[in-house]
mmCIF file of the N, C-alpha and C atoms, coordinates in Angstrom:
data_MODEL
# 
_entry.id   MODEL 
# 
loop_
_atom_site.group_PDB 
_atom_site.id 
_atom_site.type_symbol 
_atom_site.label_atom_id 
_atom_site.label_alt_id 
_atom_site.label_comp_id 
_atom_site.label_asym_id 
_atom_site.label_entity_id 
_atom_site.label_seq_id 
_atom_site.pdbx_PDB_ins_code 
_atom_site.Cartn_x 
_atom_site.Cartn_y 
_atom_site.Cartn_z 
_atom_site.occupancy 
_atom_site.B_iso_or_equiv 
_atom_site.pdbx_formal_charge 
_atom_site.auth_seq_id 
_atom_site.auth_comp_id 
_atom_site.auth_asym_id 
_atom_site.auth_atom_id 
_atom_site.pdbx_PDB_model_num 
ATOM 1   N N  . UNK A 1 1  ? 13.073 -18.800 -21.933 1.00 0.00 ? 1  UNK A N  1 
ATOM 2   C CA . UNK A 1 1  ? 12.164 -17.752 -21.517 1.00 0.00 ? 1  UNK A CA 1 
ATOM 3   C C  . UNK A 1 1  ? 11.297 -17.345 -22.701 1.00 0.00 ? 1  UNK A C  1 
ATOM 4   N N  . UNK A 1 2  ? 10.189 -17.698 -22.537 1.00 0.00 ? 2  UNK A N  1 
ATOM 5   C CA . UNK A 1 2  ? 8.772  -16.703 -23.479 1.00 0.00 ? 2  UNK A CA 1 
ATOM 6   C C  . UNK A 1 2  ? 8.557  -15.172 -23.278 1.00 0.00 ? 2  UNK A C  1 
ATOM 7   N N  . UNK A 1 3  ? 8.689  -14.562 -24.461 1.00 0.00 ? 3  UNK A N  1 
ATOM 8   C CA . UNK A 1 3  ? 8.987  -13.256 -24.654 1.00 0.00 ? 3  UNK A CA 1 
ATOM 9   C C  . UNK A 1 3  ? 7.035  -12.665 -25.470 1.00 0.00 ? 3  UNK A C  1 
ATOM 10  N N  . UNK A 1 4  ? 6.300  -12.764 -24.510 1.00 0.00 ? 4  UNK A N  1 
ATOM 11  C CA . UNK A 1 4  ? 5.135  -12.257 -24.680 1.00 0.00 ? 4  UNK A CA 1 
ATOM 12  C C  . UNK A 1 4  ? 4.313  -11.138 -24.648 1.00 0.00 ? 4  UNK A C  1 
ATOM 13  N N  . UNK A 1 5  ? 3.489  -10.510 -25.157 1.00 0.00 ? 5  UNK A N  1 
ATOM 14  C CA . UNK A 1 5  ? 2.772  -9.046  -25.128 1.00 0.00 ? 5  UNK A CA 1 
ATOM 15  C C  . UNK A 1 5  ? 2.160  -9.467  -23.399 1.00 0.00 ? 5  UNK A C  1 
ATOM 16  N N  . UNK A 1 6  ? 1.394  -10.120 -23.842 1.00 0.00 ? 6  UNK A N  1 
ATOM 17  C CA . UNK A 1 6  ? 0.646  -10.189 -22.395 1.00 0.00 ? 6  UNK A CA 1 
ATOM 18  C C  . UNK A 1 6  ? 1.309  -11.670 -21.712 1.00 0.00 ? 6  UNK A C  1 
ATOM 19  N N  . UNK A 1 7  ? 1.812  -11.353 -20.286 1.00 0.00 ? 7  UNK A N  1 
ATOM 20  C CA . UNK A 1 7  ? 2.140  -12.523 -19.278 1.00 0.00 ? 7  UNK A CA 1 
ATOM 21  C C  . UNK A 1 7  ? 1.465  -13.072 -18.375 1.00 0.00 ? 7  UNK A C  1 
ATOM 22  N N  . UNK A 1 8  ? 0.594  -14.087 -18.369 1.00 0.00 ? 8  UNK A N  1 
ATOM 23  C CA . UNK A 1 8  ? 0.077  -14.531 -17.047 1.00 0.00 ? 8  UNK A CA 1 
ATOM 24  C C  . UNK A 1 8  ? 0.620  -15.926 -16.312 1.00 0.00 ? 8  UNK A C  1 
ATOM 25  N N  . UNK A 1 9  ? 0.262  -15.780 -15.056 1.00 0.00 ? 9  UNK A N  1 
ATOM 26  C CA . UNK A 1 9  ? 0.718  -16.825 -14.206 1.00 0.00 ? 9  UNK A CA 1 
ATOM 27  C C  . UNK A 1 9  ? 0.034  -18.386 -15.007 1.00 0.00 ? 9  UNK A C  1 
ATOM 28  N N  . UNK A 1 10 ? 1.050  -19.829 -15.269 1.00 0.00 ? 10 UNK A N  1 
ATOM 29  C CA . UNK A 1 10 ? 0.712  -20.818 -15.357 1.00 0.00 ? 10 UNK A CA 1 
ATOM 30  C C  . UNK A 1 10 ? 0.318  -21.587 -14.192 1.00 0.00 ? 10 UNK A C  1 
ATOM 31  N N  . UNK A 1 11 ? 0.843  -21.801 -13.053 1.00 0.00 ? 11 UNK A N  1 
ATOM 32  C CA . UNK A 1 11 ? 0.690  -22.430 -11.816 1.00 0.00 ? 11 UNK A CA 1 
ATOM 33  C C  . UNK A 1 11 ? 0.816  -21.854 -10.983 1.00 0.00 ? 11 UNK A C  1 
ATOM 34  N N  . UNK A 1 12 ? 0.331  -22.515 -9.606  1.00 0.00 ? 12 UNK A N  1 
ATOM 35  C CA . UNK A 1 12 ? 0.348  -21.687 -8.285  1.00 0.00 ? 12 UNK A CA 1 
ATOM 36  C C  . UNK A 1 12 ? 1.692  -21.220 -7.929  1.00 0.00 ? 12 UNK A C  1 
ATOM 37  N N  . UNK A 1 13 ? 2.909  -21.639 -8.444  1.00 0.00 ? 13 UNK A N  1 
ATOM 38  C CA . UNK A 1 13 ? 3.954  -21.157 -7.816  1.00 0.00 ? 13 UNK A CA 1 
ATOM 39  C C  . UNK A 1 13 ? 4.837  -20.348 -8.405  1.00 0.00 ? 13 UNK A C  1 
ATOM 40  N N  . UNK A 1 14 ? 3.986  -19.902 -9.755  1.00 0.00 ? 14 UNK A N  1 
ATOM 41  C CA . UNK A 1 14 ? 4.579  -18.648 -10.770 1.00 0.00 ? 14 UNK A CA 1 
ATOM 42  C C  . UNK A 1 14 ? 4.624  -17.188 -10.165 1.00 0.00 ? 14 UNK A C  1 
ATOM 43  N N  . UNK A 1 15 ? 5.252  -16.485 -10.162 1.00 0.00 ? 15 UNK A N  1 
ATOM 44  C CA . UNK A 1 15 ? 5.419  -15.449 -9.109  1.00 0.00 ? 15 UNK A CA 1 
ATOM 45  C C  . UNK A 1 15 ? 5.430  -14.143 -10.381 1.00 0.00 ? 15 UNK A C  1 
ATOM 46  N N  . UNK A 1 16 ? 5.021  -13.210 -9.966  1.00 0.00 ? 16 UNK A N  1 
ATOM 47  C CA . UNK A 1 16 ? 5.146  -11.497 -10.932 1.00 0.00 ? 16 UNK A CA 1 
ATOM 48  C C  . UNK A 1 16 ? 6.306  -11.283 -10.273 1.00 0.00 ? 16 UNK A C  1 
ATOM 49  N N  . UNK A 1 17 ? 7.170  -10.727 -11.471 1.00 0.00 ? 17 UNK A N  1 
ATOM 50  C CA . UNK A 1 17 ? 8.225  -10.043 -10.583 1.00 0.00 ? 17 UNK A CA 1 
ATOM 51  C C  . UNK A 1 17 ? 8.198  -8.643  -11.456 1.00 0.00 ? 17 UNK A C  1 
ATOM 52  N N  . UNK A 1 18 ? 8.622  -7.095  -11.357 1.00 0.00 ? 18 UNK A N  1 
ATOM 53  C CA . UNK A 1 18 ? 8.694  -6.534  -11.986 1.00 0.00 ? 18 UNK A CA 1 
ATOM 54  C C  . UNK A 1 18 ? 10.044 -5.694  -11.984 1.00 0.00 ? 18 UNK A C  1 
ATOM 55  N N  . UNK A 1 19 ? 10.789 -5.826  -12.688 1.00 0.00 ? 19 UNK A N  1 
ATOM 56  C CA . UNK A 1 19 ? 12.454 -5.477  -13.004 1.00 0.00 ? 19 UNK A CA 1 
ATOM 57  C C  . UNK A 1 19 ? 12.733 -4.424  -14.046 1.00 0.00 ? 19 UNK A C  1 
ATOM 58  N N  . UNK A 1 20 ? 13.680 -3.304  -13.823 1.00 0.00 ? 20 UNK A N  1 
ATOM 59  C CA . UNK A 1 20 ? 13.982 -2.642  -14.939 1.00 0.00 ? 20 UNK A CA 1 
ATOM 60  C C  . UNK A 1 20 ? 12.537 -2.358  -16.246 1.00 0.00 ? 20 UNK A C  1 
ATOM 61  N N  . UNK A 1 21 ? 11.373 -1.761  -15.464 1.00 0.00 ? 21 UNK A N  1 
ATOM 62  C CA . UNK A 1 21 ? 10.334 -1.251  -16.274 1.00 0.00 ? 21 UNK A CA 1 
ATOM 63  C C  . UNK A 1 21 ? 9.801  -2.796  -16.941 1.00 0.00 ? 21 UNK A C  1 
ATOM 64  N N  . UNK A 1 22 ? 10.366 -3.736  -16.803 1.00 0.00 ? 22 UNK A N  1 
ATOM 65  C CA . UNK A 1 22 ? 9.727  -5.084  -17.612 1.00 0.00 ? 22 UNK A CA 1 
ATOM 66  C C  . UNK A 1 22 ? 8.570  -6.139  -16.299 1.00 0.00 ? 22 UNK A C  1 
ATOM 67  N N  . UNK A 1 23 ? 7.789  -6.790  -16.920 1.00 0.00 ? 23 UNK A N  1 
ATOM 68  C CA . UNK A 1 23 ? 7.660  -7.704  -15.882 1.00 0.00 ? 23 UNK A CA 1 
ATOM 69  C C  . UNK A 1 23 ? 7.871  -9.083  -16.464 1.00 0.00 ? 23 UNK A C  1 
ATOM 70  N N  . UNK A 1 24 ? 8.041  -9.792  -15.479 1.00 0.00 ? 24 UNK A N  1 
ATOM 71  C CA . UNK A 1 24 ? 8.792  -10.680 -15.439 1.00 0.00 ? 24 UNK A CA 1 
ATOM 72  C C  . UNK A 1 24 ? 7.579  -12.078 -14.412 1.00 0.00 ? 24 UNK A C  1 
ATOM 73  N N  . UNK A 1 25 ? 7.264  -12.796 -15.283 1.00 0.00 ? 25 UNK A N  1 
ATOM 74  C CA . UNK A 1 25 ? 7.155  -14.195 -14.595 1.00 0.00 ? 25 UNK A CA 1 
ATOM 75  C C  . UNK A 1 25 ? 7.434  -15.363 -14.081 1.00 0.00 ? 25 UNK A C  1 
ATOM 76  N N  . UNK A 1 26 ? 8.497  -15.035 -13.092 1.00 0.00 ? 26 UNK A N  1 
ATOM 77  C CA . UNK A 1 26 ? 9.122  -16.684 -12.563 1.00 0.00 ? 26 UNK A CA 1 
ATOM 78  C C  . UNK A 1 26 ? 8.749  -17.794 -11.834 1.00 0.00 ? 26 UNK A C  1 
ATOM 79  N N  . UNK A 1 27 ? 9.349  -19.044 -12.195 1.00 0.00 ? 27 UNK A N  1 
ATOM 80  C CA . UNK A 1 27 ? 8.226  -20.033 -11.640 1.00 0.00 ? 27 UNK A CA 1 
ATOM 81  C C  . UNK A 1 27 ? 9.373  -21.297 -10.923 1.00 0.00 ? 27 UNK A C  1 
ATOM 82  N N  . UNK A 1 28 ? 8.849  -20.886 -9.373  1.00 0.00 ? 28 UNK A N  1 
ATOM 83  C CA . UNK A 1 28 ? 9.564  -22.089 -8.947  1.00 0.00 ? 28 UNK A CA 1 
ATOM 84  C C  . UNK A 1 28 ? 9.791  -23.648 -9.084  1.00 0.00 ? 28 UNK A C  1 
ATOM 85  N N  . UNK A 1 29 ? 8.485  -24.434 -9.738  1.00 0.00 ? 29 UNK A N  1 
ATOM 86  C CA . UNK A 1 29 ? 8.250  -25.530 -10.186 1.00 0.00 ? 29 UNK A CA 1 
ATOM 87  C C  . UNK A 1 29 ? 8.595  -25.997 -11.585 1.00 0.00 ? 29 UNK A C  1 
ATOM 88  N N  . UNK A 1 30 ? 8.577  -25.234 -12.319 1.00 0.00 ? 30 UNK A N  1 
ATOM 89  C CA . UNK A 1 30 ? 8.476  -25.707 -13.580 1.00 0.00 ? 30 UNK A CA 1 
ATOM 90  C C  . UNK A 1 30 ? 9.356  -24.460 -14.432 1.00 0.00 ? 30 UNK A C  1 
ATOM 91  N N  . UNK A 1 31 ? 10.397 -24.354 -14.644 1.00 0.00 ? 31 UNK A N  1 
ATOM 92  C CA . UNK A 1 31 ? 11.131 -23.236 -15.563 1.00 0.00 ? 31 UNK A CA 1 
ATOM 93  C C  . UNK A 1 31 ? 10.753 -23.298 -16.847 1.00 0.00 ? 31 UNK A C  1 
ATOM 94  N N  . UNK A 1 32 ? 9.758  -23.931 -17.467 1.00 0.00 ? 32 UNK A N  1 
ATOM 95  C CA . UNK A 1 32 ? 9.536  -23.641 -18.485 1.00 0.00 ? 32 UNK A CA 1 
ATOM 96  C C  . UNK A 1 32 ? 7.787  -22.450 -18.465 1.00 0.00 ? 32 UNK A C  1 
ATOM 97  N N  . UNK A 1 33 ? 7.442  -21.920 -17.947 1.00 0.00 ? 33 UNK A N  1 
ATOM 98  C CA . UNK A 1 33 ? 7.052  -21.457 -17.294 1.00 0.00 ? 33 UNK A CA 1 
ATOM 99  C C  . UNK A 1 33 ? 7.547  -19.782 -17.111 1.00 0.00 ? 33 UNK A C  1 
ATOM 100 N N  . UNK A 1 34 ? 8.951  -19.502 -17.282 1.00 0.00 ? 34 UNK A N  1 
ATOM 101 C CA . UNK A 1 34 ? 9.151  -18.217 -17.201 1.00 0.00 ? 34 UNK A CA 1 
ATOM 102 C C  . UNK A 1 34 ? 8.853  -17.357 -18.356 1.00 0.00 ? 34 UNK A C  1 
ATOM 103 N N  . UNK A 1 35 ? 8.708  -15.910 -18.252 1.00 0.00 ? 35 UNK A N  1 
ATOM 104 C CA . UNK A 1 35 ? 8.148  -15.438 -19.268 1.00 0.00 ? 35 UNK A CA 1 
ATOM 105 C C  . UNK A 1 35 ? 8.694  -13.672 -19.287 1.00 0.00 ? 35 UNK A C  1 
ATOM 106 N N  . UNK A 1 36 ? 8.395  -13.055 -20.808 1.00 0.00 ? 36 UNK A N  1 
ATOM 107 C CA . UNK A 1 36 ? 9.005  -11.362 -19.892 1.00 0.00 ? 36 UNK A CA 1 
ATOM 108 C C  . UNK A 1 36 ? 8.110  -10.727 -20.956 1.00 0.00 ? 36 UNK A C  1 
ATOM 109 N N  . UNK A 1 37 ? 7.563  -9.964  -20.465 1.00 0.00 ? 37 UNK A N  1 
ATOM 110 C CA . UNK A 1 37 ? 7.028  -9.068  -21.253 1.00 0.00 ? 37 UNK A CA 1 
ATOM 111 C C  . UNK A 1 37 ? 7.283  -7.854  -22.008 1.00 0.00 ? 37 UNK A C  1 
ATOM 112 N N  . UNK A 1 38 ? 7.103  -7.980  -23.656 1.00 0.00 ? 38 UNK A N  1 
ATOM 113 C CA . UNK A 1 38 ? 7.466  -6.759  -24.249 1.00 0.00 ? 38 UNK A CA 1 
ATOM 114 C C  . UNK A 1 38 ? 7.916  -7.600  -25.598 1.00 0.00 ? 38 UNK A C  1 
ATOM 115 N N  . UNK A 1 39 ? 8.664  -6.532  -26.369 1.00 0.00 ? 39 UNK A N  1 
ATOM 116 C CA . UNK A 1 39 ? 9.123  -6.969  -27.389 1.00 0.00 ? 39 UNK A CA 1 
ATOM 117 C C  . UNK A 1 39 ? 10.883 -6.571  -27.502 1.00 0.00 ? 39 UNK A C  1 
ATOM 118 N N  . UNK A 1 40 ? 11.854 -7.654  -28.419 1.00 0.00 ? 40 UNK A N  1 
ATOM 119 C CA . UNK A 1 40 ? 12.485 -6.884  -28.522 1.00 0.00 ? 40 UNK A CA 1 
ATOM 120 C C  . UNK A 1 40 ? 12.774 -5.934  -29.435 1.00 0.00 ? 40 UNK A C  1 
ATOM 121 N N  . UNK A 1 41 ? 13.998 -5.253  -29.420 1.00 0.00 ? 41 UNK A N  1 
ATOM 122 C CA . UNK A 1 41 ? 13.273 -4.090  -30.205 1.00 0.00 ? 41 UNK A CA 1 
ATOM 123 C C  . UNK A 1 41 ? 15.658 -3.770  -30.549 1.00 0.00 ? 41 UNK A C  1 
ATOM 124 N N  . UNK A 1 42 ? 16.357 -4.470  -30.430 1.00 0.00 ? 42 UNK A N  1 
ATOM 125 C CA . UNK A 1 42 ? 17.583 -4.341  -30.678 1.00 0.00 ? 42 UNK A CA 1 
ATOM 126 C C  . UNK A 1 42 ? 17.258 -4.139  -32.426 1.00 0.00 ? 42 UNK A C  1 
ATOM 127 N N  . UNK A 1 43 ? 16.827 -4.429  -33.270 1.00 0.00 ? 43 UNK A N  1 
ATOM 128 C CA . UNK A 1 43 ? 16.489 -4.303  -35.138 1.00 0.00 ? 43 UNK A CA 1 
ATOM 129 C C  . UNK A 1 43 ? 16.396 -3.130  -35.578 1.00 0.00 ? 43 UNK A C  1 
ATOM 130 N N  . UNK A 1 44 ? 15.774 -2.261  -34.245 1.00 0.00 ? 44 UNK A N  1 
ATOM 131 C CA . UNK A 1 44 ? 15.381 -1.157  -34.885 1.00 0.00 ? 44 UNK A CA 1 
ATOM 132 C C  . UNK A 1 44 ? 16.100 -0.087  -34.217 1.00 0.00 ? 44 UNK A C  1 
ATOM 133 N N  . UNK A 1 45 ? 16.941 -0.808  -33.581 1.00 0.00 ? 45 UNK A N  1 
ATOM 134 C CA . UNK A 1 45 ? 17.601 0.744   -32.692 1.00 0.00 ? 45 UNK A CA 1 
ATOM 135 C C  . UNK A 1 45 ? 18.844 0.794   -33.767 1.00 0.00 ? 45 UNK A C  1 
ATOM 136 N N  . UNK A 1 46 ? 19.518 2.074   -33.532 1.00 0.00 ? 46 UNK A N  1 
ATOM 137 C CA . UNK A 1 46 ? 20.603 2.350   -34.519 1.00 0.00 ? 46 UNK A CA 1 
ATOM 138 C C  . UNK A 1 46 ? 21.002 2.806   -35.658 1.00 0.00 ? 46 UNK A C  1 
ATOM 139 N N  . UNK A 1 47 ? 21.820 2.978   -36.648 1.00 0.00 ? 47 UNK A N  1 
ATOM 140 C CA . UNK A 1 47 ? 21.537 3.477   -37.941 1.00 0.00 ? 47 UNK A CA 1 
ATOM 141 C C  . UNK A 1 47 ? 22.445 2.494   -38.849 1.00 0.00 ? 47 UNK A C  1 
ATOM 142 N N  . UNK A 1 48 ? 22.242 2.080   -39.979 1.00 0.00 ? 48 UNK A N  1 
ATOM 143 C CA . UNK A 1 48 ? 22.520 1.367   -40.916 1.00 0.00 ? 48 UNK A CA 1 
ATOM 144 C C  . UNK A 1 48 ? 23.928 1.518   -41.538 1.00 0.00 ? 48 UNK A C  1 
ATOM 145 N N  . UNK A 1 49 ? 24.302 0.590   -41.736 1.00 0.00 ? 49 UNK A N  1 
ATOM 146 C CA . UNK A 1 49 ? 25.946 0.635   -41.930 1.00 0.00 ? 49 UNK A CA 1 
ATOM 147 C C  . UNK A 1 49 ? 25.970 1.221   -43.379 1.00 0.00 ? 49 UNK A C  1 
ATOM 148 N N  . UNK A 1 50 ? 26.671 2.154   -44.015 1.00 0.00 ? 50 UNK A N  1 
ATOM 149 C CA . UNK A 1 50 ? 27.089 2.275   -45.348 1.00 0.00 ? 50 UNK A CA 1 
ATOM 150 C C  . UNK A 1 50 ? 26.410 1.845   -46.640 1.00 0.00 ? 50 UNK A C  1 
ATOM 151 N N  . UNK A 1 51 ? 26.875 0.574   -46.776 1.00 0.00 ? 51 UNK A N  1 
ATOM 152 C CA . UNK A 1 51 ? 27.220 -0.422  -47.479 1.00 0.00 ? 51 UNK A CA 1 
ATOM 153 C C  . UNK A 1 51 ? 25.651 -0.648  -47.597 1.00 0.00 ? 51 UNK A C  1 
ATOM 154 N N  . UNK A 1 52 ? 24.159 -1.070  -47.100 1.00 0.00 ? 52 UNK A N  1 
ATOM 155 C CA . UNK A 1 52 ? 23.178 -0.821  -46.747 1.00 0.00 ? 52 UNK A CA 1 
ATOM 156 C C  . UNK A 1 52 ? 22.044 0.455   -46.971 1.00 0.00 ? 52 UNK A C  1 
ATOM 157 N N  . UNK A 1 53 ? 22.861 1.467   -46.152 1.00 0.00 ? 53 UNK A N  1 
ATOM 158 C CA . UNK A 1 53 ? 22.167 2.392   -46.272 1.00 0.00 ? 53 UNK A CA 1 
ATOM 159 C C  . UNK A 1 53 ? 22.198 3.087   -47.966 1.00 0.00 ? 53 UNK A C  1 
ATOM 160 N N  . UNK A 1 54 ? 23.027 2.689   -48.520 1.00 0.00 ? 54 UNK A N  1 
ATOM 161 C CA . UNK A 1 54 ? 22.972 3.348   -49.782 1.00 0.00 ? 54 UNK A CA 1 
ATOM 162 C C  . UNK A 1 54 ? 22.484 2.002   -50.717 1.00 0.00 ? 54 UNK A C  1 
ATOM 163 N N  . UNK A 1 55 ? 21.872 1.259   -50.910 1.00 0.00 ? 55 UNK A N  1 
ATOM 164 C CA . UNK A 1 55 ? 21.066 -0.039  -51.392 1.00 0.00 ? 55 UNK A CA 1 
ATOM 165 C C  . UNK A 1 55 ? 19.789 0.572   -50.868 1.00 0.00 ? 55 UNK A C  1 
ATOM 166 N N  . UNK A 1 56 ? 18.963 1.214   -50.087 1.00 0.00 ? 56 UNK A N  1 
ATOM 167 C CA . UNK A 1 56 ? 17.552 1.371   -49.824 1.00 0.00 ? 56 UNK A CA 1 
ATOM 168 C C  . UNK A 1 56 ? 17.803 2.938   -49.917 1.00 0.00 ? 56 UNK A C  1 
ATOM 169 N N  . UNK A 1 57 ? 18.852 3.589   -50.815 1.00 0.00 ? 57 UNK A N  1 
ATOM 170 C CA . UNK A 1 57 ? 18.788 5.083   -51.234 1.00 0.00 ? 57 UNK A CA 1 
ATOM 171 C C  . UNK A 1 57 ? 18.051 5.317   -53.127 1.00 0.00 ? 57 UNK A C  1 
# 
């Protein structure tokens, strides 16, 4: 799956789907072809372990 800012349809049988606030491009012909829009963003959620956080203090 291609993880893109902007998603558009490749072929006639690529479908919009829109799921959980994301959209989503699936494609019955060709799975290479699927796609989701956004970024991820797991890097920046959370807070820094210890060991870390006191190296960028």
């Amino acid at each position: 799956m291609k993880v893109r800012a902007s998603v558009k349809k490749m072929c006639e049988f690529c479908r919009t789907v829109k799921r959980r606030g994301r959209v989503y491009v699936l494609c019955t012909s060709n799975p290479k072809h699927k796609q989701r829009q956004g970024i991820s963003t797991f890097a920046s959620e959370g807070t820094l372990p210890p060991v870390y956080a006191s190296l960028l203090a």
